[in-house]
BASE-869198 format. One record per residue (C-alpha): x, y, z. Coordinates in steps of 0.02 Angstrom, whole numbers, plus 50000, padded with zeros to 5 digits. Layout:
N
XYZ ...
! end
This chain:
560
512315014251330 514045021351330 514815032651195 515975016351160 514695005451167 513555014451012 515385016250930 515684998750918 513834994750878 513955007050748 515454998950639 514024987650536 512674997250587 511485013050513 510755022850633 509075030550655 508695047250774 507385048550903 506595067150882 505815065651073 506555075051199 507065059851308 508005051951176 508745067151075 510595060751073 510225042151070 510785032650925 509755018850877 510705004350789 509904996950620 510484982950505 512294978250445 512494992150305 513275006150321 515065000050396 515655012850528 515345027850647 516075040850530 514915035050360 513525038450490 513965057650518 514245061250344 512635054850272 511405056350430 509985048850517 508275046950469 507175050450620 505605043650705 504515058250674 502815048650636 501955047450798 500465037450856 498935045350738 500015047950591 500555027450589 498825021650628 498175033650489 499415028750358 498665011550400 496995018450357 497645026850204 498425012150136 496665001150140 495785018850062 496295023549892 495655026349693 495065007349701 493445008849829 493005026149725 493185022649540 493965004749524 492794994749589 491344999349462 492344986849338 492254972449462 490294976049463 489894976949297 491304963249252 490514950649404 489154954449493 488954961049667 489094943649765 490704940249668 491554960649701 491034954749895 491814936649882 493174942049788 493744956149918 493354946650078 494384930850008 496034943149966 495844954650129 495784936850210 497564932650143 498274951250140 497604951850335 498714935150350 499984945450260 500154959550375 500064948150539 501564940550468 502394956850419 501914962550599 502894951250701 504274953950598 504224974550590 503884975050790 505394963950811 506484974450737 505764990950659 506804998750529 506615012450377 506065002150217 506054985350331 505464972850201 507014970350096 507934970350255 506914957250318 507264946950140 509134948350140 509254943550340 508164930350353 508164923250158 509414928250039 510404945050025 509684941749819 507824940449891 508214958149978 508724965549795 507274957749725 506034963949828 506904981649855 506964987149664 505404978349632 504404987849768 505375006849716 504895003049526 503214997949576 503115012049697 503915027549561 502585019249427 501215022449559 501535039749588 501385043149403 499645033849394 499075042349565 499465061349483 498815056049313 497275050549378 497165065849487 497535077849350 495955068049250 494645071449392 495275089149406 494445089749233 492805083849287 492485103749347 491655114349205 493265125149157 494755117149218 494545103649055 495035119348948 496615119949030 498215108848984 498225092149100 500135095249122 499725113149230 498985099249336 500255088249342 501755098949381 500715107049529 500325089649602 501925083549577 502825099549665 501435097849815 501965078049835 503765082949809 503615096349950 502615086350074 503925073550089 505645085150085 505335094750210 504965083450365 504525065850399 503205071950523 502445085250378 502255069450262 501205062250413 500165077350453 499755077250270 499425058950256 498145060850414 497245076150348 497035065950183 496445048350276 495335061350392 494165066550248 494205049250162 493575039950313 492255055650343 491885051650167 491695034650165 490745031650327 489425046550247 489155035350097 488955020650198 487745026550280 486855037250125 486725022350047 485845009450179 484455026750209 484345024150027 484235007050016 482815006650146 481715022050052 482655037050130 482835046349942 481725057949832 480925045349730 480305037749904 480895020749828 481435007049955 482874998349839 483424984949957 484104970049860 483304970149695 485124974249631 485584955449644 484134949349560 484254960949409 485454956849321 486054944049458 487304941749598 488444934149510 488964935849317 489484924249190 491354930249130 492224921948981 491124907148995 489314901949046 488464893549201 489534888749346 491324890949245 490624908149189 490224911549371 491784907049443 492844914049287 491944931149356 492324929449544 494214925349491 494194942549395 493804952749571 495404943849656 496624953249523 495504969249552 495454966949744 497544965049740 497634983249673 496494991049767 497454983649935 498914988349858 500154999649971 499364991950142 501174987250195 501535004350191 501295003850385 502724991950399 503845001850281 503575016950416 504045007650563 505835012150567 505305031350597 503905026250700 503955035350892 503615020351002 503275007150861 503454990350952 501654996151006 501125008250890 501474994950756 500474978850828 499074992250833 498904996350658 499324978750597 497934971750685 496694982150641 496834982150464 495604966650452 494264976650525 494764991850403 494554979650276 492984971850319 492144989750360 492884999450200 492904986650058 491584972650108 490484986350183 490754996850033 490494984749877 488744980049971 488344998949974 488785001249816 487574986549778 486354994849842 486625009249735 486775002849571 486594988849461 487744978249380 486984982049206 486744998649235 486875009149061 487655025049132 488995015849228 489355005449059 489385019748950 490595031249070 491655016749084 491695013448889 491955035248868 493365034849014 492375047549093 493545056349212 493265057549411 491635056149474 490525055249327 491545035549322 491095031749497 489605020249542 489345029549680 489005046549593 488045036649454 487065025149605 486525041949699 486025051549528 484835036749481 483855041949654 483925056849608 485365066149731 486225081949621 487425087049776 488675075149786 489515073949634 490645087949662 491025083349837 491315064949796 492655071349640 493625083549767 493795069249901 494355056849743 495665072149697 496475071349876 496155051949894 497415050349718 498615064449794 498575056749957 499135039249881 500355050549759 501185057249912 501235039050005 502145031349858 503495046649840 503875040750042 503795021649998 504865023149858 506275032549949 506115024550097 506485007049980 507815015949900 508585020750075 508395002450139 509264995049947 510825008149999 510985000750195 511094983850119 512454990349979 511284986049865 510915004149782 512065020449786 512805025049950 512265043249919 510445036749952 510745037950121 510995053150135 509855064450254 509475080350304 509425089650465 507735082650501 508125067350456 507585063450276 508465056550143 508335069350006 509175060949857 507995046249898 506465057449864 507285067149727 507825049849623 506005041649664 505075058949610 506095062249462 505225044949368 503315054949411 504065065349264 503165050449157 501755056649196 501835068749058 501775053948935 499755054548970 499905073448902 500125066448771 499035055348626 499405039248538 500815029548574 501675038048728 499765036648813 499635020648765 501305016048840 501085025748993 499395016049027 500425000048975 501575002249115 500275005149259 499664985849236 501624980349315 500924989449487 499824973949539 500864960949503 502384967849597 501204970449742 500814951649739 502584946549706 503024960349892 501664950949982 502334933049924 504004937149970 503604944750144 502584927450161 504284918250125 505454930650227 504164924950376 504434906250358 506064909050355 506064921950511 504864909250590 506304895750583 507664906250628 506614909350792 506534889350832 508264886250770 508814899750897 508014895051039 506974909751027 504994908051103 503794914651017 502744917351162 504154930651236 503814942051076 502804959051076 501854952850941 501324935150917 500154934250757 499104918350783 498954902550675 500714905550617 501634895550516 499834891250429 499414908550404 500794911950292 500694897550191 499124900150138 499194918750097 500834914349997 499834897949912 498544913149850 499694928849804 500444914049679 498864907149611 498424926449556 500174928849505 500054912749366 498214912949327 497824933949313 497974934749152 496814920749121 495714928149017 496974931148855 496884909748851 495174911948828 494644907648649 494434923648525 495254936548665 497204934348622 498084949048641 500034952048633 499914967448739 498724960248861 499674945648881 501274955448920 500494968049050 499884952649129 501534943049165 503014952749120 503264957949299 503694938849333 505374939749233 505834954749308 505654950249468 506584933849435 507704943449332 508254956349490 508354941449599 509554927849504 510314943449424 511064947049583 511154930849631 512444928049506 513494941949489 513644943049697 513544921249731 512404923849874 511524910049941 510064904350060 510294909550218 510184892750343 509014898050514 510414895450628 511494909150542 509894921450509 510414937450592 508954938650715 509774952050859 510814965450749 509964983550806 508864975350939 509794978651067 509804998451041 507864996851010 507734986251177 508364999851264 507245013151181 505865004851241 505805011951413 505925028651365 504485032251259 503185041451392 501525032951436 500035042151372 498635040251512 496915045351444 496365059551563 494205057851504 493315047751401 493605057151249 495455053751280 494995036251275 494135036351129 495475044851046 496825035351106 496035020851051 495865027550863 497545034750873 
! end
């Protein structure tokens, strides 16, 4: 491409920066935003520093977090073991849908933030404002759960209790702060030294607990099922018999949706991806096995391990014991009688909740970045550095982690604080329902065009099916996950709020623009299907071909 040529692409167009070699002064066109060659040197480029391993392990990282540690000992207690294993395999079912959808969409045209992009090409320039502020509250709320729940398991260690929680929480919040300013590629190196010693971690306990299970422990017990006999597989919740049953297996669906919570993050990173149209389809279509291996795997270890009933898991619940002493896996191995691991498990929970800090501090600005190429948040947003990131993004999504000294605190601020985390699940359903709706849409816009599927670099299968369903069940959670406030004797003003107050302000963003701007609903023959491909096209051929030299190679290449 001519110097012309990326001139004239460039008069609607944001640019991103290759950081290979081959590609060093190639200008890679976006979406219509930014409105002319000279607003693209004065604010920058982000670049695409995140190679192979870092995307697949963000993928990893994003399936991996608090939830599978700590989390998920409510589910047990609340439903059963059969129901936690249900309930997870039913969402990763629809969030695997999800991310096939999101996929096909992110390899066809990968770009920084990418899902309110998506929204206001294919859907509605409203549905893009929506889903952008939405997903950067959500995101900046995250980061102040992720270092407050960090800055509690620090306290677990004999000591460090003594010491004010907010020492804790301006370190973390400097190291997440740090980790993302300096280079795109440092935020990757971080995020795969933090998914490295989860997955170590999590494949260890797997297999601790089936030796366990089958007699491998010092009281020379073999466990095996007897878990989900006593109390049961599945609990009565808020009722009795079947309806208490069911009411219980409904309850795991809200707690599965947070703990998958941040798995688009992959997507969200494919616009500084190195090679993504097939970096991308890699990650995305693994994440159902990630699922199935980490979550399904893990809720029948932990069944192993402990029992739904079990009074220590109860009573550190009921105390809001901090780090490890509220895990059921740490509870589950000190019933057997195995002193090691506590420690061990509460360090790799402290880098799992910075690890997910960090991720959120790079989702959030990268939303915010995306909101500004749509004119839809503060040109200054865009804004980047040398290397390529955009610093006022990070400094503007960082500076609401300064909540987190609310939990410092006692009383009312706390009680606000903890108030606030409950919006995080319900704008993570309302992101997956609206990528679901951006992919009907995109999925239209490909007919009406003339466009075959069958010519695209990723085809996710079963489509448009696929996305109905998963955006059939994001909406059933969305109405019904606060359920148990209807229940006779449990009404609760507070409750009731947490539960559903994200729904008017997400409808709120989205006819609030709506209105002021008179957008409307974008028909499929007018979606805007090609801006930035071209440029990407083009790219394509220039990314080197890694050829595995031994079998190790393989093996890595295959991870990576």
């Amino acid at each position: 491409m001519s110097k012309e040529d990326v001139e004239v692409q460039a008069q609607a167009s944001p640019v991103y920066h290759s950081n290979d070699e081959k590609n060093a002064d190639k200008i890679i066109e976006g979406s219509a935003a930014l409105g002319g060659i000279e607003r693209v040197q004065e604010y920058g480029y982000v670049e695409r520093g995140l190679k192979s391993r870092h995307i697949q392990f963000i993928a990893l990282g994003g399936t991996i977090g608090t939830g599978l540690f700590l989390g998920i000992g409510s589910a047990f207690t609340q439903a059963g073991p059969l129901s936690v294993i249900l309930g997870y395999s039913f969402t990763g079912i629809a969030v695997f849908a999800m991310m096939q959808s999101l996929g096909e969409m992110a390899t066809w045209l990968p770009l920084p933030g990418a899902i309110p992009q998506f929204c206001a090409r294919y859907v509605d320039d409203a549905l893009g404002f929506a889903v952008g502020w939405n997903n950067w509250y959500a995101s900046s709320i995250t980061i102040c759960a992720e270092i407050s729940a960090a800055s509690v398991v620090i306290g677990y260690w004999p000591g460090a209790d003594h010491i004010n929680v907010a020492v804790w929480i301006s370190i973390l919040l400097v190291l997440v702060v740090l980790l993302n300013i300096i280079a795109v590629s440092i935020y990757g190196e971080a995020e795969f030294i933090f998914s490295s010693i989860k997955i170590i971690t999590i494949v260890g306990l797997l297999l601790m607990a089936f030796i366990v299970m089958l007699g491998g422990n010092p009281h020379h017990q073999r466990i095996g099922f007897y878990n989900w006999k006593h109390p049961g597989a599945m609990l009565e919740y808020d009722g009795t018999g079947s309806t208490g049953r069911f009411l219980g297996l409904f309850s795991t669906l809200v707690n599965a949706a947070f703990s998958y919570g941040g798995v688009e993050l992959v997507a969200v990173a494919a616009g500084e991806a190195e090679n993504p149209r097939k970096n991308i389809p890699k990650a995305v279509r693994r994440v159902f096995w990630r699922i199935l291996f980490f979550y399904i795997l893990g809720s029948l270890a932990i069944s192993w391990l402990v029992s739904a009933d079990d009074a220590h898991l109860l009573k550190a619940q009921a105390d809001g014991a901090p780090g490890a002493a509220h895990s059921p896996w740490v509870i589950g191995i000190e019933n057997v009688g195995i002193k090691v691991l506590p420690s061990i498990i509460n360090a790799v929970i402290l880098t799992s909740a910075t690890s997910s800090g960090n991720a959120f501090v790079y989702t959030g600005s990268r939303y915010l970045y995306a909101l500004a190429q749509n004119r839809q948040a503060p040109a200054i947003f865009l804004t980047c550095s040398k290397r390529g990131v955009p610093y006022y993004a990070i400094f503007a999504t960082s500076a609401v982690g300064l909540l987190t000294y609310l939990s410092a605190g006692s009383g009312g601020a706390a009680t606000a604080f903890e108030w606030f985390q409950n919006l995080t699940t319900i704008a993570s359903l309302f992101t997956w329902g609206s990528i679901c709706v951006c992919y009907l849409r995109f999925y239209a816009a490909l007919k009406a065009q003339g466009i075959d599927r069958n010519t695209l670099v990723m085809k996710s299968p079963f489509q448009p099916y696929l996305a109905w369903g998963s955006l059939s069940f994001f909406t059933m959670i969305i109405i019904f996950n606060g359920f148990d406030v209807f229940v006779h004797g449990h009404w609760d003003v507070s409750t009731f709020i947490a539960a559903y107050i994200g729904i008017p302000i997400y409808f709120g963003l989205y006819f609030g623009w709506k209105l002021v701007k008179r957008t409307r609903w974008i028909k499929p023959e007018e979606a805007d299907l090609h801006t930035g491909k071209a440029e990407l096209d083009a790219e394509d051929a220039n990314w080197p071909e890694q050829i595995p030299r031994n079998f190790l190679e393989k093996v890595w290449f295959w991870i990576a």
